[in-house]
C-alpha positions as CSV (number, residue, x, y, z in Angstrom):
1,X,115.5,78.5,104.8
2,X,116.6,81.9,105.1
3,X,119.7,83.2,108.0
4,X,118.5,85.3,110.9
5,X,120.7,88.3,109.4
6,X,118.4,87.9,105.9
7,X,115.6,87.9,108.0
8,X,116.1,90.8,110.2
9,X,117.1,93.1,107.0
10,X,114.8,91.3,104.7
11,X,111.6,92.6,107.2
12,X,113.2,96.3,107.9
13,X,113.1,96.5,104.1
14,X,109.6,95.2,104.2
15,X,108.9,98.1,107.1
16,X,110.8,101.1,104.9
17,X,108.8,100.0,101.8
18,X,105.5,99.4,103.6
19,X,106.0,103.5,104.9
20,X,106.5,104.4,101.5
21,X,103.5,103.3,100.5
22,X,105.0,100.8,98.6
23,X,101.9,97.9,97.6
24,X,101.5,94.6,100.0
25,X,101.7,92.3,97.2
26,X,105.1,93.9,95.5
27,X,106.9,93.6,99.3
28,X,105.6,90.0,99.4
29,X,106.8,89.5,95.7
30,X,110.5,90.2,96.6
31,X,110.8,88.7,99.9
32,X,109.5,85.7,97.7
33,X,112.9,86.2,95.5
34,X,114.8,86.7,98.6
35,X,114.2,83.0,100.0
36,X,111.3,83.8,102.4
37,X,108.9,81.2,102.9
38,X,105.1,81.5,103.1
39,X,105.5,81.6,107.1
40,X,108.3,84.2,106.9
41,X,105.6,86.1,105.2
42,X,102.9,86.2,107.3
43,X,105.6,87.0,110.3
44,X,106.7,90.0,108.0
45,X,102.8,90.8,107.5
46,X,102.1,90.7,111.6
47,X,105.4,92.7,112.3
48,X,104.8,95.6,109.9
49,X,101.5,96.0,110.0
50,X,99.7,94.9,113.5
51,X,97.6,92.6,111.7
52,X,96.8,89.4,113.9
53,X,98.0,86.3,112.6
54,X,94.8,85.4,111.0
55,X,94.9,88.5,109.1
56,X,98.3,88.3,108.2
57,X,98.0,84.9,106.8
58,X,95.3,85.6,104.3
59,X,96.8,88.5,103.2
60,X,99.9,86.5,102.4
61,X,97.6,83.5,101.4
62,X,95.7,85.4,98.7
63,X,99.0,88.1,97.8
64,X,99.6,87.4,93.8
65,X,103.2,86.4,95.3
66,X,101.7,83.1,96.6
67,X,99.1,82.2,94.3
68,X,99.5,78.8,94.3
69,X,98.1,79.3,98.7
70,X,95.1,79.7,97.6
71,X,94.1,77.1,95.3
C-alpha cells in the first residue's frame, strides 16, 4: 500500500502525462512500478479522465500493465 503523499503526486504525474498525450497503458505501467495497486489504478483512470468507474476499470483491467486482470 502506497502513502497518501505518493498517491497525490503519483496521480498529478498521471494528469501531466495524460495532457501530453502520453499513452494510457505506459502511465498505468509506471504507477505499477511505483507501488499502485489495481484499485489505485482505476481511481487514477476516473480522476484523469472522467471515465465512470466501469470504464475506468476495464481500461485498467485490460491495460498491458495488468495483464494478469484479465485472465
Amino acid at each position: 500500500m502506497i502513502s497518501e503523499a505518493a498517491r497525490a503526486s503519483g496521480t498529478e504525474w498521471a494528469a501531466r502525462s495524460n495532457e501530453q498525450g502520453v499513452e494510457v497503458d505506459a502511465i498505468l505501467a509506471h504507477l505499477r512500478e511505483i507501488g499502485f495497486s489495481p484499485m489505485d489504478c482505476i481511481r487514477v483512470i476516473m480522476n484523469i479522465s472522467g471515465s465512470p468507474l466501469a470504464e475506468a476499470t476495464r481500461i485498467v483491467h485490460f491495460s498491458r500493465a495488468w495483464p494478469e486482470l484479465s485472465a
